[in-house]
N, C-alpha and C positions, 0 to 999 in steps of 0.2 A: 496453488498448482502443485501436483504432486510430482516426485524423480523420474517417473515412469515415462519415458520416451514415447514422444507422440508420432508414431508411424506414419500418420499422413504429411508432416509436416517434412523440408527437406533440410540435406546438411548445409550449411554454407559452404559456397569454395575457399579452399584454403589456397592464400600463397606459400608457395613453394620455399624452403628454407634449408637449414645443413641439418644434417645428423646435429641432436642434441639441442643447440642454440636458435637452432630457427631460425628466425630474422631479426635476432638480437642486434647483432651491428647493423643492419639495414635500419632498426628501427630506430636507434638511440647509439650518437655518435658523439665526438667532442665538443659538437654543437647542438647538442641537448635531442631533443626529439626533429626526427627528419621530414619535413613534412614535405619532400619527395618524394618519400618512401609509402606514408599516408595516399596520395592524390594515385601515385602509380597503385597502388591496392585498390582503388575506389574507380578507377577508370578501366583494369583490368580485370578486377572479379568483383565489381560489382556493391550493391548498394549494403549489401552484408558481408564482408569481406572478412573472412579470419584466418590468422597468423598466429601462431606461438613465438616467445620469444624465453631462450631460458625453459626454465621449469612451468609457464605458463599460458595460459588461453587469452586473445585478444578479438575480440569482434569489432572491426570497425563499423559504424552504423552510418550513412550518409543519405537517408533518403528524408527529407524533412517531415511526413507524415511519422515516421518510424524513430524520428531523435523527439517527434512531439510525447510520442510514447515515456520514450526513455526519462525524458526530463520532466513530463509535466506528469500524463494523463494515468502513468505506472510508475509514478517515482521510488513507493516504497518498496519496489521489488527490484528497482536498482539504484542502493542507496553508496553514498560516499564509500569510495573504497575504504578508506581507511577503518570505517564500521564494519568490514569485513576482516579486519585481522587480529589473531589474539593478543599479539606484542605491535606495541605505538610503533606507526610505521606511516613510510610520507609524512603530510602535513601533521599530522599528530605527534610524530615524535619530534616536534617544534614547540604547536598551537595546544598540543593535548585536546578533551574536548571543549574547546573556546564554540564563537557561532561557525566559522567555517567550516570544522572538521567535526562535530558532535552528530552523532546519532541525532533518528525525526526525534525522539522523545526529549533528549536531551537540547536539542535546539530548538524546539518551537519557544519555549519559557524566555530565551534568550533573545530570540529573535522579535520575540514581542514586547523585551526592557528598551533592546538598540533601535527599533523600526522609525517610533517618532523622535528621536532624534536625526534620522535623517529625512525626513518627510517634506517637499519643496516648500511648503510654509514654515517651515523651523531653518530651513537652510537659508531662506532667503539674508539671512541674520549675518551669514560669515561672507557676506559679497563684498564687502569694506574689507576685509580680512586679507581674502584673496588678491585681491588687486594692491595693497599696500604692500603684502609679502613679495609680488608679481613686481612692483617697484625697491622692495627692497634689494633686488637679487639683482636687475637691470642698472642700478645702482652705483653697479660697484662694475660693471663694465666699460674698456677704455675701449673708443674709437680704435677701429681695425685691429681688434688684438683677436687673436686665436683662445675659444674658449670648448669647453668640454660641454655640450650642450646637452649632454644626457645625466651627467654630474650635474649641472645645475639648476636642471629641472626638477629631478630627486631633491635636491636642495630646497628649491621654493615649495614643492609639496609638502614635504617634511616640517618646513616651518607651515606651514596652514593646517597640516591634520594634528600638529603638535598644540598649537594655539587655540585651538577651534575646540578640538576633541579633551585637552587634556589640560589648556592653560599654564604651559611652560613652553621653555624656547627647544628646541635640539637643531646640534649643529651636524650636519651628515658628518664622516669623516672615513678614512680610508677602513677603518676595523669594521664598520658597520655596513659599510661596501662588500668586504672580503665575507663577512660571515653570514651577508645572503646569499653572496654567491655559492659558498660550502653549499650552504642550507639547503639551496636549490637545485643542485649538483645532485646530495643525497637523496631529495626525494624523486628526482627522474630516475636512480637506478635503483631503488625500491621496486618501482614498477616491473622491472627483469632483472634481477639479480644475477650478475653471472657466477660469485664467489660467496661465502659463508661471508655475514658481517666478521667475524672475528678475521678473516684473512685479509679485507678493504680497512680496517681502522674506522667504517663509517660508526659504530656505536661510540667509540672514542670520541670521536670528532664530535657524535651527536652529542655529546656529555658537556665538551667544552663549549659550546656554541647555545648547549641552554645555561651554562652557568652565568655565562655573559649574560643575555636575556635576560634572564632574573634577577641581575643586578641592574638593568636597565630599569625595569620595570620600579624596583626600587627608590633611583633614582629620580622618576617620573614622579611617584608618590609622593617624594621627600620637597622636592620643589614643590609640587603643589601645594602640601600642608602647608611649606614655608610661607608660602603666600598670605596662607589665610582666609582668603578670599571668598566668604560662608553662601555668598550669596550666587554664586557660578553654580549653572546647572548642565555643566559639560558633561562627556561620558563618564571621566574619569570621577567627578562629585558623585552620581551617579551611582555607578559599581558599587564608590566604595560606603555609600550610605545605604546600601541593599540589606535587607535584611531575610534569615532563609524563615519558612516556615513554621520554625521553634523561639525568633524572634534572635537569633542570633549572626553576626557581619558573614559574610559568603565568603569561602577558604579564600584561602590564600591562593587557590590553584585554580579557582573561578576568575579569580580579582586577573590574575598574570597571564591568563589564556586570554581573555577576549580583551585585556587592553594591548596583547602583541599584537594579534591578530585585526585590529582599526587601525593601530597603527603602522604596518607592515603595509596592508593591503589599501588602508587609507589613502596612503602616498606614492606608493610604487608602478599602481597602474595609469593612477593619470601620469605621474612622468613620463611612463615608458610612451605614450599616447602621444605628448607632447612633442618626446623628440623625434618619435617619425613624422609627426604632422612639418615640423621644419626640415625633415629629410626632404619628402615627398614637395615641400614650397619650393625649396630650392631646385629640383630637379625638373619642377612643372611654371614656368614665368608667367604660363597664361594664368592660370589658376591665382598665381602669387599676388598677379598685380590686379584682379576681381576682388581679392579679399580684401589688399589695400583699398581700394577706392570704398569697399562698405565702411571701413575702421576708421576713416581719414572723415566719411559723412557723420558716424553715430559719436565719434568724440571728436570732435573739431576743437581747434586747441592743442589734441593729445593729451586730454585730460584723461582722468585713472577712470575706468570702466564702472560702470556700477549695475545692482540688479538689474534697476528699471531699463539699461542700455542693451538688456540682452532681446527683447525682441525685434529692437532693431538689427540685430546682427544674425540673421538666418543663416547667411551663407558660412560665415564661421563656425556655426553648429555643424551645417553640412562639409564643410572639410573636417573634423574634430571627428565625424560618423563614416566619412570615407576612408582616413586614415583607420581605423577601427575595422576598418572592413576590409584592405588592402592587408594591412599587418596586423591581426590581431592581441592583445597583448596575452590573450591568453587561447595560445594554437590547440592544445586539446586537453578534453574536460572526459575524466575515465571515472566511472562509474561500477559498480560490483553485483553481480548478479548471485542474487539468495541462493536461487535454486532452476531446477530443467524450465527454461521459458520459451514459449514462441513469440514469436517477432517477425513480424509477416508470415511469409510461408517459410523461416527457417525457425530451424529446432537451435537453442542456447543453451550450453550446457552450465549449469550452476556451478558456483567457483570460480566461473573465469571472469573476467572484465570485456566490455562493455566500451568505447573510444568514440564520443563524438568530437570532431575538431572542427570547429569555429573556422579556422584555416580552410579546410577543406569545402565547407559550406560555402564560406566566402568564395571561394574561385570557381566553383560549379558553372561551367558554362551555360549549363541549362537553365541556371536561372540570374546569372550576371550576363551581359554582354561584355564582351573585351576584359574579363573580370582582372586582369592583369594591368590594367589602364587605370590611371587615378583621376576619377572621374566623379567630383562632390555633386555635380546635377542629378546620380542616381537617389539624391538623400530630397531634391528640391521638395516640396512640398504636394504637387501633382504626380512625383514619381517612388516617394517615398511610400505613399499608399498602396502601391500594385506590387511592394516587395512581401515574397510567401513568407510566412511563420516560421521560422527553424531556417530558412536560409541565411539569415544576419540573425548572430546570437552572442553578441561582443560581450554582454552580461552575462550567457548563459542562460538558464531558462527555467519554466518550473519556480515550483514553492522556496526551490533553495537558489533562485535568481540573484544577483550582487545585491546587496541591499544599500551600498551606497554607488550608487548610479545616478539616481539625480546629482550628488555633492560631485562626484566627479566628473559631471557634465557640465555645470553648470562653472564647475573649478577650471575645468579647460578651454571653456568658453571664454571668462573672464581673461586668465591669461595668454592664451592665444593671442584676443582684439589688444590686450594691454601692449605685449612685446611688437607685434606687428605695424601697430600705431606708430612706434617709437626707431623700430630696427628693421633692418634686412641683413636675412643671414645666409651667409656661401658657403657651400662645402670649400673645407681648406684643400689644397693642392696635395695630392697624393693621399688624400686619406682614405680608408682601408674600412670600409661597413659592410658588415659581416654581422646576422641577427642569431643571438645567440636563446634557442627554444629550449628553455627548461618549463618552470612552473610556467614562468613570466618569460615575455619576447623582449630582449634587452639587445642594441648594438656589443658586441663580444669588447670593441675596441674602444667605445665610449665612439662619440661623434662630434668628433674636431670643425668647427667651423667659424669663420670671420666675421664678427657685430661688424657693421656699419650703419651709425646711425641717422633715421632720416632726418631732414631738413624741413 
């Protein structure tokens, strides 16, 4: 398609905004991206909704015919932002080009080394994993004490995508906490910049935060060789017996991008999944005490979960897809457009971005009822079918969809029925939950609540 403005086609409405900033702070506040801000733009002007923020162009797109577009059926005309910019910016100036943030050329190659190791016949492998780690971490919990349940879920995931993907232990710890939180920080205000990086410190910050990184990475390496262990055919074996085209190992900058990037995105989203799925338990009894009574029949005993127990356990999948769909872990996925596009009957002007939110799909009244309601029968298996395409998109969608979605469906299943069997968990007394939307949807304050264990 060429720059030339197609006259038949219309402008979008723009929301309203300041001289200058636009709807910078409307859009992106100290809790990351506002997706009040999103729903009112979407409910107010509409299924094409554009907004400037800063020095730039934002289209929000909310009509699921129109995000099929974006994601699937015209992906390469709206590819990753970050392939739109000439200095590493957002996820790049992290992952560099790893599979997340690489260019279509550059990721297909990659995406077809990582695909079959997450494949539900190759995963079925880490079910004993999941569930041992899922008691390792239960563990160590004392009858009615107050525990950080978003800390500890990161935690169990960490040891499963560590062990599974990479065949070494790692222990979360508060550095590794803090320097996603920077990380994540910086790449929301990538998106609108209101100040020269040299005036924020964010290149600074982004310096020290991959120097760390890469000594992680190193470390990851070093444990494994220490091992030994010739016969593991994990990601990290994997990588690093790659060989490029000239018969020589794959830089060092190939090796360090895509093993951050399994293991960041490996373990972060099922937690964050997990600990609203215990948010939303504790706030709904009816729901809580349906899931017990499946968990209490498929492990009788309270014995540890295993593959074969997960089709007994539907309805744990369907809270695991409701949560997912109430709190998305990941509220909006921005996308870069090449060049002048139509999209529906509106004109797109090249250069700008592109906004579908998950989020905002999610709560569409038009096609959730009550969508504010945490309601896992929307997922049952007679209702689950009549859900539109592009309305539920917790993966995201299209060729560059999560490519571990089974592992972390199947990871939050396990652990779910495992802790559930075993515990019931109460929000503690005055605590303070507040969802903090950067890349990822995180409680801001972590989420305080009281193990008590069943009988």
């Amino acid at each position: 398609m060429n720059n030339t403005p197609n006259t038949s086609l219309k402008t979008p409405p723009t929301v309203p905004g300041v001289p200058l900033l636009g709807s910078a702070f409307a859009f992106v506040s100290g809790n990351g991206v506002s997706v009040d801000f999103l729903q009112k733009a979407q409910k107010e002007y509409g299924d094409v909704a554009h907004f400037t923020a800063a020095r730039k162009s934002f289209y929000l797109v909310s009509d699921p015919a129109l995000v099929r577009q974006v994601m699937l059926e015209r992906a390469q005309e709206f590819p990753k932002v970050e392939e739109m910019n000439d200095e590493p910016r957002g996820l790049a100036r992290f992952l560099g080009h790893g599979i997340l943030t690489a260019g279509y050329e550059e990721w297909k190659p990659q995406r077809k080394l990582i695909q079959p190791l997450m494949q539900p016949r190759h995963i079925a492998a880490y079910g004993d994993t999941m569930a041992k780690m899922g008691e390792k971490l239960i563990n160590q919990w004392q009858e009615g004490e107050q525990r950080n349940i978003h800390a500890d879920m990161t935690q169990a995931t960490m040891w499963i995508i560590a062990d599974t993907m990479f065949g070494i232990d790692v222990e979360q710890s508060k550095e590794l906490e803090t320097m996603g939180n920077v990380a994540q920080k910086i790449v929301i205000g990538d998106l609108s910049p209101l100040l020269p990086d040299a005036l924020t410190g964010r290149d600074k910050k982004t310096a020290q935060i991959n120097a760390a990184l890469t000594a992680l990475v190193q470390k990851f390496k070093a444990e494994a060789a220490a091992k030994g262990d010739t016969n593991r055919k994990d990601l990290l074996s994997i990588l690093m017996s790659m060989r490029d085209e000239n018969g020589q190992p794959m830089s060092e900058e190939f090796l360090r991008n895509n093993i951050l990037t399994m293991f960041f995105a490996g373990h972060e989203t099922t937690a964050n999944t997990l600990t609203w799925a215990f948010y939303y338990l504790a706030q709904n009894p009816s729901v809580l005490k349906e899931l017990q009574k499946e968990v209490d029949g498929a492990l009788a005993g309270q014995r540890l979960p295993t593959v074969e127990d997960l089709p007994k356990l539907p309805y744990t999948l369907q809270v695991i897809k409701e949560t997912m769909r109430i709190q998305p872990t990941v509220a909006m996925i921005p996308r870069g457009v090449r060049q002048d596009a139509a999209l529906g009957e509106y004109q797109i002007e090249g250069g700008s971005i592109v906004l579908v939110s998950p989020y905002v799909q999610h709560h569409d009244p038009r096609h959730w009822q009550n969508p504010d309601v945490f309601d896992p029968e929307r997922f049952s298996a007679q209702n689950e079918e009549k859900i539109e395409k592009f309305s539920y998109m917790p993966f995201g969608g299209g060729p560059r969809i999560c490519i571990g979605s089974h592992f972390a469906l199947m990871e939050a299943q396990v652990l779910l029925a495992l802790i559930v069997s075993r515990y019931e968990l109460a929000l503690a007394p005055n605590a303070k939950v507040e969802p903090l939307r950067q890349v990822t949807t995180s409680p801001k304050f972590g989420l305080p609540m009281i193990v008590q264990r069943r009988k």
